[in-house]
CHARMM internal coordinates of N, CA and C (Angstrom, degrees):
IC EDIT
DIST 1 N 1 CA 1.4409
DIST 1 CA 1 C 1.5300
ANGL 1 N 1 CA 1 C 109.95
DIST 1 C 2 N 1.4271
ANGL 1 CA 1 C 2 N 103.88
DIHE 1 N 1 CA 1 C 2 N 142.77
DIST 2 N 2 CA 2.1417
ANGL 1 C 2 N 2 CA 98.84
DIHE 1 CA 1 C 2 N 2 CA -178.91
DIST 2 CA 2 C 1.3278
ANGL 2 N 2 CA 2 C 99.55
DIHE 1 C 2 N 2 CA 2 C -81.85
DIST 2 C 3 N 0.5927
ANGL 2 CA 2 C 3 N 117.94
DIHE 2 N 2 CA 2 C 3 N -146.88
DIST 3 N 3 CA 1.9221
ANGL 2 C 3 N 3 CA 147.38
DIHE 2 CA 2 C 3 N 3 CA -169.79
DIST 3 CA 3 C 1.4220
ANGL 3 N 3 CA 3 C 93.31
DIHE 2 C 3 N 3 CA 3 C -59.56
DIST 3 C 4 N 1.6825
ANGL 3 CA 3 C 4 N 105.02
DIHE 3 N 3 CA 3 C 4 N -78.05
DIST 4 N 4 CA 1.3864
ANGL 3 C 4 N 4 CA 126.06
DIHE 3 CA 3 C 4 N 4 CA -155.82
DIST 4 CA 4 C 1.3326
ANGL 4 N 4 CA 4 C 113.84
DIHE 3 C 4 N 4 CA 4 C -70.10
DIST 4 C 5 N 1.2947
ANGL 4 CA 4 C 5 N 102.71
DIHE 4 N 4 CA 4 C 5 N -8.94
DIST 5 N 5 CA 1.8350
ANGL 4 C 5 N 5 CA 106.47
DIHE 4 CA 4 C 5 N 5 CA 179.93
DIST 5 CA 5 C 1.5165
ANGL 5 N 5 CA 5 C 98.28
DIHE 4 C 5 N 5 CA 5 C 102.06
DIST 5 C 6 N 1.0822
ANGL 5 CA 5 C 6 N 132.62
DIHE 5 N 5 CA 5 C 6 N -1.98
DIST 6 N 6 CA 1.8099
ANGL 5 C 6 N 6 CA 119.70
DIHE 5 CA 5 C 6 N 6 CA -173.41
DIST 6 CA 6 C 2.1133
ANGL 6 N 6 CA 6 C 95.22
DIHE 5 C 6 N 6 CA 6 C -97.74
DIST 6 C 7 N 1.3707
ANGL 6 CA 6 C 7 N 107.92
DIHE 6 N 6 CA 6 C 7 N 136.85
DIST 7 N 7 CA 1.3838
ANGL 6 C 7 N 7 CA 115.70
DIHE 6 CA 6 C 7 N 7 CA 179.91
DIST 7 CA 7 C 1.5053
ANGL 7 N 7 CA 7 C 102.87
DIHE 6 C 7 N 7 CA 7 C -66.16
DIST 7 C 8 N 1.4546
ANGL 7 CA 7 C 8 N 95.23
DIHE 7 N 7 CA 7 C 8 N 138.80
DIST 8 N 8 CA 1.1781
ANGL 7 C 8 N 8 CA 93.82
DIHE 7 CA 7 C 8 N 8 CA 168.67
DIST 8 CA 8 C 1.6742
ANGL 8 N 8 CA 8 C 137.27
DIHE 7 C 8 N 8 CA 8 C -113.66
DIST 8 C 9 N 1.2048
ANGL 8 CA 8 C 9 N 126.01
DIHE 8 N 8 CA 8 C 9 N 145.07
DIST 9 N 9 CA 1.7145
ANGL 8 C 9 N 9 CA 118.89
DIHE 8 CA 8 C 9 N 9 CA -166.69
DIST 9 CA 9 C 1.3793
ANGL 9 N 9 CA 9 C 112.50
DIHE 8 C 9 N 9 CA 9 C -83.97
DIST 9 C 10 N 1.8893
ANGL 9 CA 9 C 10 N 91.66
DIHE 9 N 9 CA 9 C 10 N 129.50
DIST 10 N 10 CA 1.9905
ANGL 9 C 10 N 10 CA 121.19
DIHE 9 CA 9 C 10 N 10 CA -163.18
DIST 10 CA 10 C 1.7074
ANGL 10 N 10 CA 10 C 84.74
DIHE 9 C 10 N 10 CA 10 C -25.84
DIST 10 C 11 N 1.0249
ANGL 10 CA 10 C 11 N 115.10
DIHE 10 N 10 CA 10 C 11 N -43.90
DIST 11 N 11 CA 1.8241
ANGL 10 C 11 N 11 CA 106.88
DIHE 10 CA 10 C 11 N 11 CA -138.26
DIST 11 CA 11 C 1.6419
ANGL 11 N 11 CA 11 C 97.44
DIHE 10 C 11 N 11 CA 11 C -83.08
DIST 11 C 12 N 1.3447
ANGL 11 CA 11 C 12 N 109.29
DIHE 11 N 11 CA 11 C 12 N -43.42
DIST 12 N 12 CA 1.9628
ANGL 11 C 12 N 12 CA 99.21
DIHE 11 CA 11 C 12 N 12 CA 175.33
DIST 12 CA 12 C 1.5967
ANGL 12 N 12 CA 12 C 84.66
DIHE 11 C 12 N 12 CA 12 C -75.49
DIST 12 C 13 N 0.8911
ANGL 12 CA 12 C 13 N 135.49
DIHE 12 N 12 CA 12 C 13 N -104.67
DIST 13 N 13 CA 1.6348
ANGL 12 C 13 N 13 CA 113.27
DIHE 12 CA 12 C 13 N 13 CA -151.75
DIST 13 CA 13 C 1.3565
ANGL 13 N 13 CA 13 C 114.56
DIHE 12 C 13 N 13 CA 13 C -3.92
DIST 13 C 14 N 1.7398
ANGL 13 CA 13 C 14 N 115.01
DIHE 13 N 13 CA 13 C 14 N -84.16
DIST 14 N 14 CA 1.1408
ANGL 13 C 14 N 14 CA 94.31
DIHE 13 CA 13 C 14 N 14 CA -171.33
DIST 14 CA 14 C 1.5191
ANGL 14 N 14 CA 14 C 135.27
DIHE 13 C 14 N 14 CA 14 C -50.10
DIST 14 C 15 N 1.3065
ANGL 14 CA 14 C 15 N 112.69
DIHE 14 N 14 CA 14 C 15 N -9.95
DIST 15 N 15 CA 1.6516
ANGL 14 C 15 N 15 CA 111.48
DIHE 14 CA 14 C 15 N 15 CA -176.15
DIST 15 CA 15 C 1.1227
ANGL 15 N 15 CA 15 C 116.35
DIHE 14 C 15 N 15 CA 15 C -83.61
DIST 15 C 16 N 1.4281
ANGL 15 CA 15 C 16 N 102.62
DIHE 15 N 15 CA 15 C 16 N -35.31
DIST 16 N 16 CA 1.5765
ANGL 15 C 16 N 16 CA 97.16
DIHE 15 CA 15 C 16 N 16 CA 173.87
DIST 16 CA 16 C 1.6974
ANGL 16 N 16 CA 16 C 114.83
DIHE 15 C 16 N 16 CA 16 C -102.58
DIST 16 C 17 N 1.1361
ANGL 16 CA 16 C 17 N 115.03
DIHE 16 N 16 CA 16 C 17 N 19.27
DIST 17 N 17 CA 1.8542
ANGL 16 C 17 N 17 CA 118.35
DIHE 16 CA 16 C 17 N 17 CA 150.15
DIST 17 CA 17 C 1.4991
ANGL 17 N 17 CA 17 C 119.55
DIHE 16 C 17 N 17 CA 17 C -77.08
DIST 17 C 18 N 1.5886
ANGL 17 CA 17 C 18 N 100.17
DIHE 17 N 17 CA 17 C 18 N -37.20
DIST 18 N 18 CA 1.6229
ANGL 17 C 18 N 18 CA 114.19
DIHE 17 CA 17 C 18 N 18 CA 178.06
DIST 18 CA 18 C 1.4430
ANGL 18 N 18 CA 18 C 97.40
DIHE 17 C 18 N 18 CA 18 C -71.45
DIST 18 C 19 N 1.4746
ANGL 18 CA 18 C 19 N 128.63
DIHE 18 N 18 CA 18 C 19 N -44.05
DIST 19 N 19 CA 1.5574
ANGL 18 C 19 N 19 CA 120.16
DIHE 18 CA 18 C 19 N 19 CA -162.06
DIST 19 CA 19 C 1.7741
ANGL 19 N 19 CA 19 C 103.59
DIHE 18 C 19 N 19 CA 19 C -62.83
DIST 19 C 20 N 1.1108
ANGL 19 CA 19 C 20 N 111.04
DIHE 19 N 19 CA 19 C 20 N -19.32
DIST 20 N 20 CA 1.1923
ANGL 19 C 20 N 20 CA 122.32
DIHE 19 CA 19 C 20 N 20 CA -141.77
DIST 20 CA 20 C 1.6901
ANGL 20 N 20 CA 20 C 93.59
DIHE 19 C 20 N 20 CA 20 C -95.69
DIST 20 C 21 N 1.5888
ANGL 20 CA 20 C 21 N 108.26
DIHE 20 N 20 CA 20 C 21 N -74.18
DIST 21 N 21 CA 1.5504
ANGL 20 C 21 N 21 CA 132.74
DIHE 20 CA 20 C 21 N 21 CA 165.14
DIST 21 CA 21 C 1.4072
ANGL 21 N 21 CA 21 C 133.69
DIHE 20 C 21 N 21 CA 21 C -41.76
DIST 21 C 22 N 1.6773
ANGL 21 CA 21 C 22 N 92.12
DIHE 21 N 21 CA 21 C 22 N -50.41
DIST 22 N 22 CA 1.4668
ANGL 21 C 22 N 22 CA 89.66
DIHE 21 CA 21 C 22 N 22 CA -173.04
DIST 22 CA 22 C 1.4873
ANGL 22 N 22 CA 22 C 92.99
DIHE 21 C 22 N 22 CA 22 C -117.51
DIST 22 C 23 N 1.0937
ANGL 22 CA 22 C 23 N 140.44
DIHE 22 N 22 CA 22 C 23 N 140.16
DIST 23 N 23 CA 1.4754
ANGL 22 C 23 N 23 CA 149.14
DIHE 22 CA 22 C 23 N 23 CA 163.73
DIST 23 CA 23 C 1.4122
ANGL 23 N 23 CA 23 C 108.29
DIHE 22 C 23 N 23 CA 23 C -79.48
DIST 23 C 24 N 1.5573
ANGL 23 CA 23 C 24 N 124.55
DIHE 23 N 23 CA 23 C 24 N 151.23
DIST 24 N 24 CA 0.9866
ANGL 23 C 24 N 24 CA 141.77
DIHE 23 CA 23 C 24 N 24 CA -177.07
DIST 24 CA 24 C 1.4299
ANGL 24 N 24 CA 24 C 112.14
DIHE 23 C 24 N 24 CA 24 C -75.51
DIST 24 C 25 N 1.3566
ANGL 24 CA 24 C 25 N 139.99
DIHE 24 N 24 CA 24 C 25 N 6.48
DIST 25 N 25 CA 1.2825
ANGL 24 C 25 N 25 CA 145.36
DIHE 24 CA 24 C 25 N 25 CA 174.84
DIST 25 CA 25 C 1.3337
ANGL 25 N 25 CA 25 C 113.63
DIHE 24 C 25 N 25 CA 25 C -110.28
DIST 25 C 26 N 1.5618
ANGL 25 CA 25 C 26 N 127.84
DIHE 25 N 25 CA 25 C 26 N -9.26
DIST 26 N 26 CA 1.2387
ANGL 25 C 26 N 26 CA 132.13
DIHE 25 CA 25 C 26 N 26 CA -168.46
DIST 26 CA 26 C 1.3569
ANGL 26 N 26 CA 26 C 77.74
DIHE 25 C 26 N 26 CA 26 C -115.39
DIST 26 C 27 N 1.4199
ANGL 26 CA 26 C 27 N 148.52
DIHE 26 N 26 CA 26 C 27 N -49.20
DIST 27 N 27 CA 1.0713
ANGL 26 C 27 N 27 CA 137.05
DIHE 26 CA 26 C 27 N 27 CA -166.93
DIST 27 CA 27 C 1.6415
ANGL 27 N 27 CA 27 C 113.54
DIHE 26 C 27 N 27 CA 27 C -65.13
DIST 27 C 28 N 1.5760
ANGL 27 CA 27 C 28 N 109.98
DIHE 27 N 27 CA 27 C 28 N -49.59
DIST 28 N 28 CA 1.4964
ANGL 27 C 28 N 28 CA 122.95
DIHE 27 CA 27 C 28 N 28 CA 170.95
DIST 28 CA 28 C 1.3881
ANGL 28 N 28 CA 28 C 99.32
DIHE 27 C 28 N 28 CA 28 C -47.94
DIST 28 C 29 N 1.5085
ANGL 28 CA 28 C 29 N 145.54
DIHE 28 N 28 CA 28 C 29 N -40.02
DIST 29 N 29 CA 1.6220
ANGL 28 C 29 N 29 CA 164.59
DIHE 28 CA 28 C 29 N 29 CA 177.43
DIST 29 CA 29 C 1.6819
ANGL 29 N 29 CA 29 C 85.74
DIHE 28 C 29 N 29 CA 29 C -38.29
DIST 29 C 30 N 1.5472
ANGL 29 CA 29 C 30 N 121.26
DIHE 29 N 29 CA 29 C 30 N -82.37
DIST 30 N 30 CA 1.2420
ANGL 29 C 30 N 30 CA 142.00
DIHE 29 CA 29 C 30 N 30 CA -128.47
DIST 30 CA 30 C 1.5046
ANGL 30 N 30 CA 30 C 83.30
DIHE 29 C 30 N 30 CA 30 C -79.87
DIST 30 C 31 N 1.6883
ANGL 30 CA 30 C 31 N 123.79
DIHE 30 N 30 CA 30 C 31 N -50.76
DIST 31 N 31 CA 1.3466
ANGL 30 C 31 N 31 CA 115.64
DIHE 30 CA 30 C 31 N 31 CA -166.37
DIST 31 CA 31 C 1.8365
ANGL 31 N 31 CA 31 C 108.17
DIHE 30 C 31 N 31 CA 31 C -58.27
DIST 31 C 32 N 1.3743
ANGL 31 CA 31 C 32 N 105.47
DIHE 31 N 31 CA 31 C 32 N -44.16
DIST 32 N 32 CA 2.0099
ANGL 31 C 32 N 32 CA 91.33
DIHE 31 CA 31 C 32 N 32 CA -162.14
DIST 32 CA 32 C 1.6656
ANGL 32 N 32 CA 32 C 86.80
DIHE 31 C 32 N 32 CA 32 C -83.00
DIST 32 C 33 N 1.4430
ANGL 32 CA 32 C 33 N 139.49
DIHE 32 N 32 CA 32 C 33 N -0.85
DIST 33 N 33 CA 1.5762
ANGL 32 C 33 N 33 CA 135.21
DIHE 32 CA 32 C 33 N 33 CA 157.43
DIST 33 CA 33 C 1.7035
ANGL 33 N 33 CA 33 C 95.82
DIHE 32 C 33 N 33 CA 33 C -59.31
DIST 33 C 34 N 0.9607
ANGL 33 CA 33 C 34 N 120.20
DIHE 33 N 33 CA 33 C 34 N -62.63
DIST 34 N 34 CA 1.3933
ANGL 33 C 34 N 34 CA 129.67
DIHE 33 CA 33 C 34 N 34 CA -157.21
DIST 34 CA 34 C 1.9374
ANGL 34 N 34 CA 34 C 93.79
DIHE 33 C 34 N 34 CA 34 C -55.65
DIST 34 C 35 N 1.6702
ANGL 34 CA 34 C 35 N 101.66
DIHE 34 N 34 CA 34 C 35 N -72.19
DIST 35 N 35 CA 1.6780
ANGL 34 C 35 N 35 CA 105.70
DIHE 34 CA 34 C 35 N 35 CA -175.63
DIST 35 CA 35 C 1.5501
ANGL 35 N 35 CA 35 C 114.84
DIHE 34 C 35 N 35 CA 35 C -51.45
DIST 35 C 36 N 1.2669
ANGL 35 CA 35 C 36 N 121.80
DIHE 35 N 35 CA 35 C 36 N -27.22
DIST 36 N 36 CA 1.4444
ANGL 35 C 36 N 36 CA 121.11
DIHE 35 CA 35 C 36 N 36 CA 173.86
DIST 36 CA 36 C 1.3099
ANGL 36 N 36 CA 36 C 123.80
DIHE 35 C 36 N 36 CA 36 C -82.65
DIST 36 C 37 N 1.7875
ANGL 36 CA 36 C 37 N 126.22
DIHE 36 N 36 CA 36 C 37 N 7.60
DIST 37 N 37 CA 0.9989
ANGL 36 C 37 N 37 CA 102.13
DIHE 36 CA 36 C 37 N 37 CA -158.06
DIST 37 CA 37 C 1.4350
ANGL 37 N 37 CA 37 C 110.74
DIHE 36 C 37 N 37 CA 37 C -103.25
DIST 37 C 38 N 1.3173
ANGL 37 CA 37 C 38 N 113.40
DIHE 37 N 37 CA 37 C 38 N 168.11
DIST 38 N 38 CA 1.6398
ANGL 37 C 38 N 38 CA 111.69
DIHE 37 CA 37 C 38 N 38 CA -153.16
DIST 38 CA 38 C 1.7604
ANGL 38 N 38 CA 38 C 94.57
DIHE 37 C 38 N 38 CA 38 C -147.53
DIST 38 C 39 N 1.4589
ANGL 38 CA 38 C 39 N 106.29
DIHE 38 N 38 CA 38 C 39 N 131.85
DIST 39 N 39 CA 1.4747
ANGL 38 C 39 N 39 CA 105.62
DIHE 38 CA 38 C 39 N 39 CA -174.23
DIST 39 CA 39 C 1.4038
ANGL 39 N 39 CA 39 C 104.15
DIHE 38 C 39 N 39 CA 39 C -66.28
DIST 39 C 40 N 1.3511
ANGL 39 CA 39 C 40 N 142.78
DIHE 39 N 39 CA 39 C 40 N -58.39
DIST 40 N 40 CA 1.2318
ANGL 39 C 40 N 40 CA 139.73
DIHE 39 CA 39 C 40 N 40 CA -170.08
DIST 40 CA 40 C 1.4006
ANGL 40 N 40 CA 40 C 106.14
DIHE 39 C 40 N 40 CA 40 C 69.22
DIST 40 C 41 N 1.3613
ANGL 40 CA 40 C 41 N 116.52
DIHE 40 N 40 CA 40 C 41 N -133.33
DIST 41 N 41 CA 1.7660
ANGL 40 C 41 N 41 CA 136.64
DIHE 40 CA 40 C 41 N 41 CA -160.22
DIST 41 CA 41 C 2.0504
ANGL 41 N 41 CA 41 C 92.51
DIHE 40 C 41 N 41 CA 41 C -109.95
DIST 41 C 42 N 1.6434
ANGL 41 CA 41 C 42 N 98.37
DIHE 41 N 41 CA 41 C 42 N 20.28
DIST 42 N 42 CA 1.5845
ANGL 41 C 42 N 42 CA 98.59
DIHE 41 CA 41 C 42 N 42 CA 161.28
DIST 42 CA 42 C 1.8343
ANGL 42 N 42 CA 42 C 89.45
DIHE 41 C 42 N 42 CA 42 C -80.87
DIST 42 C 43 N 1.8432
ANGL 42 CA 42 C 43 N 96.20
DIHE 42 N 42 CA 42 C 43 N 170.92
DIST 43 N 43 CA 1.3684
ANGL 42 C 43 N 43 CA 104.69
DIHE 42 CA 42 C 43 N 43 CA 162.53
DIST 43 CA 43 C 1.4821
ANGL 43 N 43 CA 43 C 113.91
DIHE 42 C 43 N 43 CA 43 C -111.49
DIST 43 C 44 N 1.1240
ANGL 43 CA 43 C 44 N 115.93
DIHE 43 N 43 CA 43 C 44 N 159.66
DIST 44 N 44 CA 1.6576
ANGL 43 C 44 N 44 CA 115.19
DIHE 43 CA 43 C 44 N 44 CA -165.56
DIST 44 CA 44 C 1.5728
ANGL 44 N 44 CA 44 C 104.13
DIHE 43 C 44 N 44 CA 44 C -46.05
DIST 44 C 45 N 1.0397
ANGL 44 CA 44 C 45 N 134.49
DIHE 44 N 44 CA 44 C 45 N -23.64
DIST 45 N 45 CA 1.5627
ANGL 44 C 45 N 45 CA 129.50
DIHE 44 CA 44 C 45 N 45 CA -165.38
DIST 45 CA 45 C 1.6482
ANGL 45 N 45 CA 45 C 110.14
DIHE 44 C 45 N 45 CA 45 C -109.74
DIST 45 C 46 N 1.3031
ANGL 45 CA 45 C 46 N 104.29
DIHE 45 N 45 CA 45 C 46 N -20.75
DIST 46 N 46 CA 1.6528
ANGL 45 C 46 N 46 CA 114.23
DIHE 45 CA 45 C 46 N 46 CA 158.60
DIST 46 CA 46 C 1.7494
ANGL 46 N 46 CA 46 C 100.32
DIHE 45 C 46 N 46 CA 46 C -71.38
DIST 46 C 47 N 1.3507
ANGL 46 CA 46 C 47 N 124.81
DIHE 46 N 46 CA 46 C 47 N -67.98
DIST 47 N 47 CA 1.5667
ANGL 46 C 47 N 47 CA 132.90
DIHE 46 CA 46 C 47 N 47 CA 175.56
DIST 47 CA 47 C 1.7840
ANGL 47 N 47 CA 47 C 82.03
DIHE 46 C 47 N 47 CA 47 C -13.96
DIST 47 C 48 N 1.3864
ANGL 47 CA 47 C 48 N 72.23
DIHE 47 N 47 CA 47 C 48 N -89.04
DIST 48 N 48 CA 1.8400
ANGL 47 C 48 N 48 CA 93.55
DIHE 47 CA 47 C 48 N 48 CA -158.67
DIST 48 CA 48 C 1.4455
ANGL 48 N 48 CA 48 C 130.95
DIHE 47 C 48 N 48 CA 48 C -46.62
DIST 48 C 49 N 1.5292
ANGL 48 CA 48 C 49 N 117.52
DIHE 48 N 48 CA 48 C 49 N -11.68
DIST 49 N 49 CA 1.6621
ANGL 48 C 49 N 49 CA 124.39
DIHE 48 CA 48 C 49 N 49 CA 154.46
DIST 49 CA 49 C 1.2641
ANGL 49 N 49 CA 49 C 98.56
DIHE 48 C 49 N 49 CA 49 C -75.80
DIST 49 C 50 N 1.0536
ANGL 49 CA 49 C 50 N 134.42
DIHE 49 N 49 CA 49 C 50 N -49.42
DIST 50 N 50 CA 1.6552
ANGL 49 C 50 N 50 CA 131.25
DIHE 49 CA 49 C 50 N 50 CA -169.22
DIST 50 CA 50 C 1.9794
ANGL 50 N 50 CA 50 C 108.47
DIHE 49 C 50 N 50 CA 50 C -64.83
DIST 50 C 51 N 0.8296
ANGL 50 CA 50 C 51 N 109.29
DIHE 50 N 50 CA 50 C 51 N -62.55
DIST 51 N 51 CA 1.7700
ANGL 50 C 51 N 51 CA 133.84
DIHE 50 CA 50 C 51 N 51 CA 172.03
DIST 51 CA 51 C 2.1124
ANGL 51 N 51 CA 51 C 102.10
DIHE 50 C 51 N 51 CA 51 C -26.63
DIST 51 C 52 N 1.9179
ANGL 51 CA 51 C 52 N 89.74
DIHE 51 N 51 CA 51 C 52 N -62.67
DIST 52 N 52 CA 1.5430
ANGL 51 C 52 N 52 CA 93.96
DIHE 51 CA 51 C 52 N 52 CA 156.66
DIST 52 CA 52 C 1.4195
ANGL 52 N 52 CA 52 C 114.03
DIHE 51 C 52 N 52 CA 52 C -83.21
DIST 52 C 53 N 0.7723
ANGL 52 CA 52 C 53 N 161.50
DIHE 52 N 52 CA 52 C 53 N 146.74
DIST 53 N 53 CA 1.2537
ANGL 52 C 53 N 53 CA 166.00
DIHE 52 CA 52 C 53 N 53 CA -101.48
DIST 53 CA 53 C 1.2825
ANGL 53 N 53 CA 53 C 125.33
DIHE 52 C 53 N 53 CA 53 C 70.89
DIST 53 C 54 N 1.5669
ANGL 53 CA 53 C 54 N 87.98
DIHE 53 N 53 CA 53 C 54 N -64.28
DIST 54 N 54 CA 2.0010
ANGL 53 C 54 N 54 CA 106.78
DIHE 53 CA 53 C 54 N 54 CA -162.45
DIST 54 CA 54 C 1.7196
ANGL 54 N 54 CA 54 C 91.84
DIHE 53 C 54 N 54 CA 54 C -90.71
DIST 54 C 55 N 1.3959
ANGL 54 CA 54 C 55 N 126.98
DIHE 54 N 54 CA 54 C 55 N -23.94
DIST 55 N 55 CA 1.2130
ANGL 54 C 55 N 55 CA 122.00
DIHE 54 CA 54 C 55 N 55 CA -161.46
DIST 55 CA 55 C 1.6969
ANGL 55 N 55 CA 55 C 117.85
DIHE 54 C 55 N 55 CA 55 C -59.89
DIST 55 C 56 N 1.8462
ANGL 55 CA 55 C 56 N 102.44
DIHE 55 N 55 CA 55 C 56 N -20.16
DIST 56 N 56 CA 1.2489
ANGL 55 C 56 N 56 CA 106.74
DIHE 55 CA 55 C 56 N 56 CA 179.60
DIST 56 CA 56 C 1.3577
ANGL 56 N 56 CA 56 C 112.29
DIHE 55 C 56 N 56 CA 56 C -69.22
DIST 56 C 57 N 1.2356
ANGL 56 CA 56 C 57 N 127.89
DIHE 56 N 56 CA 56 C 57 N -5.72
DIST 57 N 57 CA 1.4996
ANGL 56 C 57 N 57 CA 130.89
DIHE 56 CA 56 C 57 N 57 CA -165.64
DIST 57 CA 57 C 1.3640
ANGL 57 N 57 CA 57 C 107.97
DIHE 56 C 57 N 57 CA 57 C -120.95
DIST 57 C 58 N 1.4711
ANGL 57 CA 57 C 58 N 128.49
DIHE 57 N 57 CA 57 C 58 N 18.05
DIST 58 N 58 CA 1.2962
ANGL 57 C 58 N 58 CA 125.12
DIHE 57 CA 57 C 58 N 58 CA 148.50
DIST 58 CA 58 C 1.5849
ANGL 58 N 58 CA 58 C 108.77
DIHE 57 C 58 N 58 CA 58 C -77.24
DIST 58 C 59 N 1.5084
ANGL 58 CA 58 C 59 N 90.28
DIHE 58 N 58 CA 58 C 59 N 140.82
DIST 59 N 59 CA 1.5555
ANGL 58 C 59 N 59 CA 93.05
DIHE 58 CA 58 C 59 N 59 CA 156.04
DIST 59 CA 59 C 1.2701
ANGL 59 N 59 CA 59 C 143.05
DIHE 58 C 59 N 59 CA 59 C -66.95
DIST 59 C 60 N 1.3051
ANGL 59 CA 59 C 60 N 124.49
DIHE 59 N 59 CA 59 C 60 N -10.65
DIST 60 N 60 CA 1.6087
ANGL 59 C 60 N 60 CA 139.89
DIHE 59 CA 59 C 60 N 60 CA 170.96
DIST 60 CA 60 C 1.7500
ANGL 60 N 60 CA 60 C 102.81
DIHE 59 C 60 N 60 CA 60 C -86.77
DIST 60 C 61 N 1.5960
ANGL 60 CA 60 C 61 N 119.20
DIHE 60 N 60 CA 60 C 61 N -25.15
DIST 61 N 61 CA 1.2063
ANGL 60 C 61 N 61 CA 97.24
DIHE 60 CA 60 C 61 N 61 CA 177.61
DIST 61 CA 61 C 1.5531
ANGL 61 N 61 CA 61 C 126.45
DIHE 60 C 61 N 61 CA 61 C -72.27
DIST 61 C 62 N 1.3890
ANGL 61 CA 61 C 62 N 116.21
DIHE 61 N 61 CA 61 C 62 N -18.90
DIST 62 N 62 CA 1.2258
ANGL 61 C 62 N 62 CA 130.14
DIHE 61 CA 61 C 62 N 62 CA -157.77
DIST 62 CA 62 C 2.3440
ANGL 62 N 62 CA 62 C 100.21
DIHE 61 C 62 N 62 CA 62 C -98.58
END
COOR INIT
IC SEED 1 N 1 CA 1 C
IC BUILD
């Protein structure tokens, strides 16, 4: 429920919790984290917790 008592829809909530929470510069942060990331001396299952992680913050995932 918002403020006023009227329910509110998943999708404006969540957009405006993120507008609110997460700023668009920490998010822009996570995306070129996400496009740069490179397994290195990770191990495939470290890669791949990390890989999901950042994956929510591409723009094609959403």
């Amino acid at each position: 429920m918002g403020a006023d008592g009227v329910a509110i829809v998943w999708e404006i909530f969540k957009r405006e919790f993120l507008k609110k929470y997460f700023p668009a510069d920490i998010k822009n942060k996570k995306v070129i984290e996400f496009m740069e990331l490179k397994q290195g001396k990770m191990s495939v299952a470290e890669y791949s917790a990390k890989f999901e992680a950042l994956c929510v913050f591409s723009p094609h995932y959403n």
